[in-house]
N, C-alpha and C positions, 0 to 999 in steps of 0.2 A: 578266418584270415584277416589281419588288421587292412585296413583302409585308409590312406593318407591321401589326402587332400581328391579324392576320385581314380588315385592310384592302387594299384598293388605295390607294398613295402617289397623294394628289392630283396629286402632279408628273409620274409617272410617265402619268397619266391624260390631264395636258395634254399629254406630251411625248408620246402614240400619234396625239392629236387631230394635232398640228401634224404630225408624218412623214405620217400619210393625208393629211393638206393638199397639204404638198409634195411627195407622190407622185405623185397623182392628176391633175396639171397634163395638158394638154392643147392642141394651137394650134387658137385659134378660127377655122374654116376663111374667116370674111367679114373677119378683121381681122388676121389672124396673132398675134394677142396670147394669152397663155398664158392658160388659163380652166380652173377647178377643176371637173372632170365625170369622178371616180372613178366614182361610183355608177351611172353609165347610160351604157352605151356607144353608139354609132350603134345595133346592133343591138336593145337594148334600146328605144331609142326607136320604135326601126319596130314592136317587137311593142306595147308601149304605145300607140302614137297607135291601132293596130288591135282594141286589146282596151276602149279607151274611145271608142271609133266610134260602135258602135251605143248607147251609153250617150247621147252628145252627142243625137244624134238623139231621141231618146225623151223629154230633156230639152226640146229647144226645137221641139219640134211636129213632130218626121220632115223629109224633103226636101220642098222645096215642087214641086210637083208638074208643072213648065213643061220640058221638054226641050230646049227655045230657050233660054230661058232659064240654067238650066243649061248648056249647052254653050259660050253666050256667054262666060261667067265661066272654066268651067274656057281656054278660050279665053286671055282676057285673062294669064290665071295663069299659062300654058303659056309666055306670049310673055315674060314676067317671069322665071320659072327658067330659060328658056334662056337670061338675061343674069345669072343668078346666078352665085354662085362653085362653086355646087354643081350644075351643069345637067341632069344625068345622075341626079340622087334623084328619085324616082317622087311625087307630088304628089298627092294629092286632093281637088279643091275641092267643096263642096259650097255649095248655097241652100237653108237651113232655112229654115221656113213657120212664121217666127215675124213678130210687127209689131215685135217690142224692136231697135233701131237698136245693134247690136254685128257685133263681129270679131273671129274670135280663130280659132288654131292649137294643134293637138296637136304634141306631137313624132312625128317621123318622116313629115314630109310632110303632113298632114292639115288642112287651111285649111276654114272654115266664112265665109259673111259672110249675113249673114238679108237676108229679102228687106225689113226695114222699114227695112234701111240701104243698100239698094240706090235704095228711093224719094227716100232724100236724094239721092242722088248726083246732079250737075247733069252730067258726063260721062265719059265714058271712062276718063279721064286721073283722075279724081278714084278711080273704082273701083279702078282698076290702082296709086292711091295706098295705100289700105286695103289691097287684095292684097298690093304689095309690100313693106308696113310688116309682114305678117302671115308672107312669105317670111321677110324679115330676122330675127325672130323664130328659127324653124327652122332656117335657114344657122347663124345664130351659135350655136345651142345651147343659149338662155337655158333652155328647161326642165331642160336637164341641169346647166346650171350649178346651176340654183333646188332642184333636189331633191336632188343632191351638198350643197351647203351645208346645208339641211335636217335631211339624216341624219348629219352631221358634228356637226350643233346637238344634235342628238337623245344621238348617242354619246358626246358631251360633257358631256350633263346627267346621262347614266347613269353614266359612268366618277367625275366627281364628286359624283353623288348617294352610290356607294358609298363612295368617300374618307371622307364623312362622317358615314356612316351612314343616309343619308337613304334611302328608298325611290328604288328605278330607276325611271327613267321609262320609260314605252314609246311606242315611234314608232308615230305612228297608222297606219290605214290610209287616206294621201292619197287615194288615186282621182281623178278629175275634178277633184275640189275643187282640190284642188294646182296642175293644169294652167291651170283657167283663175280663179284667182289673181292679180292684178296683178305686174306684173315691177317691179323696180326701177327708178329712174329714168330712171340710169344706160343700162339697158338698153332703154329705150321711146324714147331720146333714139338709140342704137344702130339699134334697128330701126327709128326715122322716116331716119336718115342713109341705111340701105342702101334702105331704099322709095326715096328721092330719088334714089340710084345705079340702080335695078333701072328707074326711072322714066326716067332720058336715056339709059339702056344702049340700052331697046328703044325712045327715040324719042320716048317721052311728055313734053306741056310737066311740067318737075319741082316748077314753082310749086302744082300739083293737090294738092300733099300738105296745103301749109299753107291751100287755099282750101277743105278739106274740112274738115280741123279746125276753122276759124271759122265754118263751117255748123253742128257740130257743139254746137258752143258756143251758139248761135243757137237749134239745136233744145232744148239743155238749158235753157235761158232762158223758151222760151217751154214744155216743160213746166211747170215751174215758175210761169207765170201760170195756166196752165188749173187746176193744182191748188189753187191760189192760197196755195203753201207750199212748205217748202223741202223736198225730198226727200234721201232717203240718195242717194249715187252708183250709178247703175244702168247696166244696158248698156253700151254703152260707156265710159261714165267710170268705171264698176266695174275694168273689168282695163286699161283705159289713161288713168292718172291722168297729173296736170299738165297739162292740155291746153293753157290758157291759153300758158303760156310752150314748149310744144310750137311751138305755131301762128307766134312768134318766130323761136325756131329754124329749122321747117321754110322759112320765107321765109328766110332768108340763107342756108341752102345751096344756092337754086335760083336765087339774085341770076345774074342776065346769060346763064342760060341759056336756050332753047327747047327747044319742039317741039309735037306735036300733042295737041289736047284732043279729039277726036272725038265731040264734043256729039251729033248728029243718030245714032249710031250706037247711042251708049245710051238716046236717047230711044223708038227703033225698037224695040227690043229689049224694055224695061220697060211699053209700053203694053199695057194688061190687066191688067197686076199687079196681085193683091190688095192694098190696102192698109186695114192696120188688122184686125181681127177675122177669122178663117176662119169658114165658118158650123159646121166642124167642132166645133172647139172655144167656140161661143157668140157670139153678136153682142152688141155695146152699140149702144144707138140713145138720145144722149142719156138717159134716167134710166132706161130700161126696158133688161132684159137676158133675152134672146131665146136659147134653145138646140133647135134645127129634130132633132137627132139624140133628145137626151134626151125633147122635147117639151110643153117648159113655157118661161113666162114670168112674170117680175114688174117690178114698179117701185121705184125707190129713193123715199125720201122727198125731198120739198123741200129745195132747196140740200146734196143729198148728190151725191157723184160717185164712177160706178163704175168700178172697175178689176178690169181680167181677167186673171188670171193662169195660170198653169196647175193652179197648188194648188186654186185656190179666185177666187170672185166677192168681194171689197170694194166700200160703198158707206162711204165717207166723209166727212164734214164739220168741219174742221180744230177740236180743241180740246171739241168737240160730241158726236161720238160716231159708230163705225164697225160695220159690219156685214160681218160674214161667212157666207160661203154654203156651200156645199158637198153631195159626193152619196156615200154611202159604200152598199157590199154588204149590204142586211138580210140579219142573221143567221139563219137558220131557227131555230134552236133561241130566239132571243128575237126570234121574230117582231111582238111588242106595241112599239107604240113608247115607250110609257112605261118599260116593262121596258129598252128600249134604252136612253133616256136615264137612267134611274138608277143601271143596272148597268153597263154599255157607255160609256158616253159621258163620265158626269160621278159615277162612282163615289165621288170623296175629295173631294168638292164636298158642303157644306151645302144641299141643295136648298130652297126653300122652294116653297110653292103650287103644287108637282107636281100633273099631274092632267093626262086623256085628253082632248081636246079635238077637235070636225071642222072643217076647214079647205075652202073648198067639195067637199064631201060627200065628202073625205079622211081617214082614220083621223091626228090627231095627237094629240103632246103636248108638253106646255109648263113650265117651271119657273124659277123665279128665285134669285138666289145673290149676294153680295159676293163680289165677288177684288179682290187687289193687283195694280196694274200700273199702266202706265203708255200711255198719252192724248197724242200731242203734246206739250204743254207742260204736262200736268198728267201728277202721280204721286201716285198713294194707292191709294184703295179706288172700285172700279169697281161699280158695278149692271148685272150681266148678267141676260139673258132668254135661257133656251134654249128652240127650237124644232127638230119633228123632224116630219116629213108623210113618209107613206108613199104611196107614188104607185102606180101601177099597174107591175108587172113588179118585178125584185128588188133595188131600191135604197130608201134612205133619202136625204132632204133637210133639213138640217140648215142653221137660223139662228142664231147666236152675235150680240146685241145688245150693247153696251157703251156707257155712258156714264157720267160723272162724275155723281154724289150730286143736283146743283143742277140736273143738265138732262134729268135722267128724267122729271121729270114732265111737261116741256113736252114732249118728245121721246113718249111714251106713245101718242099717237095715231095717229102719224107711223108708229111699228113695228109698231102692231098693222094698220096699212091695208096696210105692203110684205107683211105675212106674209097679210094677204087677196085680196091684190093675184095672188100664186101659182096660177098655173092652168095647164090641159092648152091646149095648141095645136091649133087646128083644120090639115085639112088643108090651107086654102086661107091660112092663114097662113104655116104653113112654108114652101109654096111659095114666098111671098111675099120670104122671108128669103134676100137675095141680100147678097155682101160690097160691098164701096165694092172702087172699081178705080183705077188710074192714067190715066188717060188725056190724049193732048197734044195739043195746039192750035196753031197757029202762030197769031201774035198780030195782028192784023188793024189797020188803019190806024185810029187814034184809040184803039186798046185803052190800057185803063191798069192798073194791079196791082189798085186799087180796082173797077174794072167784070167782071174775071178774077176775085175773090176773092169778089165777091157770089153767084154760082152755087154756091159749094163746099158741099156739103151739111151744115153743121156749125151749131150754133145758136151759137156764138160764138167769136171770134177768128179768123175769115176771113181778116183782112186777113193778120194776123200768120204763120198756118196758111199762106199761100198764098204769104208772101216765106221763108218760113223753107225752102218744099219746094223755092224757083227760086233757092235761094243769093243773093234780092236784098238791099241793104244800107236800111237805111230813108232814104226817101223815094226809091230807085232803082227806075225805071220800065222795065218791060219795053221791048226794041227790034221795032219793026215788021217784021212776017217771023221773025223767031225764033220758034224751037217751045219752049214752055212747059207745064208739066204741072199738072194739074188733076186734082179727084177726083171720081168721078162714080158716082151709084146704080147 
């Protein structure tokens, strides 16, 4: 490699980039097309999908705990790879005990689809959609492609950072993140083509792909009304963007074809399914948010809505102002909780009107602060309220308040009720704390989506809630004798 003046020749640096290009080619085993995956070999990929295994899991709440269930699926998947190009690669499906309606694949065989997008699924042929799109994935090698070009970018930016003197950069350490990443277009248009191939290989109607995706759409719609605001892309639209014109596509490649939907087959299978909240990880009931393990509860305030995550509890109200929950290990050594929040918590924060306060007959404390950020559609200077209650056993509880300058003071009442609102659970409560379930009906002579949707245990958007779960189209009326699914305490 030439040397200029104690340089690397920039030219020289792009002409290493481009030979590891055109070396590292590869035929991509589901299209025969040549595809760049120096950096990860088959082999590579199998120990990868296994070294971020138990990673996935930990992230989206472990396997959800149904043996049926399970088996169903890896089932379906099984019947899928034996119509793959690669029939013979060892597969692991898994159903994470998450309610976030996503799917997605490790390299080296490893498929995940959670059980909140199983509840969408209206059959079979729609599951074995999402499976096969997730196969396609893995056959073709997009992750190895995606992390080949990555680290080609990466050695790219170092060989010409030194050309110019600049600092090298350095390649991170991808982990997960990398993997489940959205793919490229290109590639999510790839892996919906082989889902529709893996789908009439084993027999399934191939139209399932593009009738999921328009549910799909449906479901992201009407979150979007329950929050009543637009959200970042999540779950599924997070790592398989474009749907819209997916759902296009997916219908003209299945024009003029058949086969089975096996409706009754998923609906057997999925009744009982938890839907929505585990009581593991915390229940929402409407404004109140319920944890049977930890054994407390509280209430958001009026016109706030709460979301559960794994991080943390969110109570929100668009433009207004959000709250954050949360439970971290008291430290022994700053057993005080003021000591916590001052030193521990909010150390390079201005605190103001710090001070120890009891919370029903809880040791807490309290402080107020300005920060910068940003609110929905407002960005400036925020008025926070932090709170910390020390509860019985060895954790902390912790409320982070925010709100814009002009709505603290209305809002003032509102937060000091949720932070009193914080109590221990009796036993006869806990008990009490059962998840919502799946359960299906066959739909009875005069039933209508409106008389089906009144039952749902939800304080609003029933109707909407109840066509979005049975794939109907609006103002599309269930058929007499078909089995429909519903949600029940």
């Amino acid at each position: 490699m030439q040397i200029i003046g104690g340089r690397v020749s920039k030219y020289a640096g792009l002409l290493a980039v481009l030979i590891l290009t055109a070396s590292g080619c590869s035929t991509n085993p589901a299209t025969g097309e040549s595809a760049f995956t120096l950096f990860m070999s088959p082999a590579d990929e199998i120990r990868v999908g296994a070294q971020e295994h138990p990673k996935i899991l930990k992230r989206f709440g472990g396997v959800y705990d149904d043996p049926d269930v399970g088996g169903y699926v890896a089932e379906v998947g099984g019947r899928l790879v034996a119509n793959s190009e690669l029939p013979r690669l060892s597969f692991t499906f898994t159903v994470l005990n998450s309610p976030e309606v996503n799917a997605f694949a490790l390299p080296g065989g490893y498929v995940y689809i959670t059980r909140g997008l199983l509840a969408l699924a209206n059959s079979e042929a729609e599951l074995a959609a999402v499976v096969g799109h997730e196969i396609g994935h893995v056959v073709a090698r997009h992750t190895a492609q995606r992390y080949s070009q990555a680290v080609v970018a990466g050695l790219g930016a170092a060989l010409l950072g030194a050309a110019v003197g600049g600092d090298v950069e350095q390649l991170a350490q991808l982990g997960s993140e990398l993997y489940l990443a959205s793919f490229s277009r290109d590639q999510e248009y790839q892996a919906d083509q082989l889902g529709v191939r893996y789908l009439r290989n084993a027999g399934y109607a191939p139209d399932a792909m593009a009738g999921f995706l328009k549910n799909l759409i449906r479901n992201k719609a009407l979150e979007e009304l329950l929050l009543e605001e637009n959200q970042p892309e999540a779950g599924f639209f997070s790592t398989h963007p474009n749907t819209p014109d997916r759902v296009a596509r997916a219908g003209a490649l299945a024009v003029g074809a058949a086969g089975v939907t096996r409706r009754d087959a998923l609906f057997d299978t999925i009744a009982g399914l938890v839907f929505g909240d585990d009581p593991a990880q915390g229940l929402v009931r409407g404004r109140r948010f319920s944890h049977p393990d930890l054994g407390l509860t509280f209430e958001a305030p009026p016109g706030f809505r709460l979301v559960n995550t794994e991080q943390a509890v969110y109570a929100r109200s668009k433009n207004t102002g959000v709250v954050r929950f949360d439970a971290v290990r008291r430290d022994e050594s700053h057993p005080d909780p003021l000591i916590y929040l001052t030193q521990i918590w909010a150390p390079n924060i201005r605190l103001l009107e710090a001070e120890r306060i009891t919370i029903n007959g809880f040791l807490a404390a309290t402080a107020a602060a300005q920060v910068s950020g940003t609110l929905d559609d407002y960005r400036g200077t925020l008025d926070a309220r932090f709170v910390v209650i020390q509860f019985p056993g060895n954790k902390l509880y912790r409320l982070l308040f925010l709100s814009p300058p002009l709505r603290t003071d209305a809002l003032r009442d509102d937060f000091q009720r949720m932070t009193f609102s914080m109590r221990l659970l009796s036993a006869t409560e806990v008990a009490q704390l059962v998840p919502l379930t799946v359960e299906v009906l066959q739909v009875s002579s005069g039933a209508t989506a409106e008389s089906l949707a009144a039952g749902l245990p939800f304080d609003e958007r029933r109707l909407e809630r109840f066509r979005v779960l049975n794939g109907l189209d609006l103002g599309e009326q269930p058929v007499s004798g078909q089995k429909v699914k519903v949600i029940a305490e």
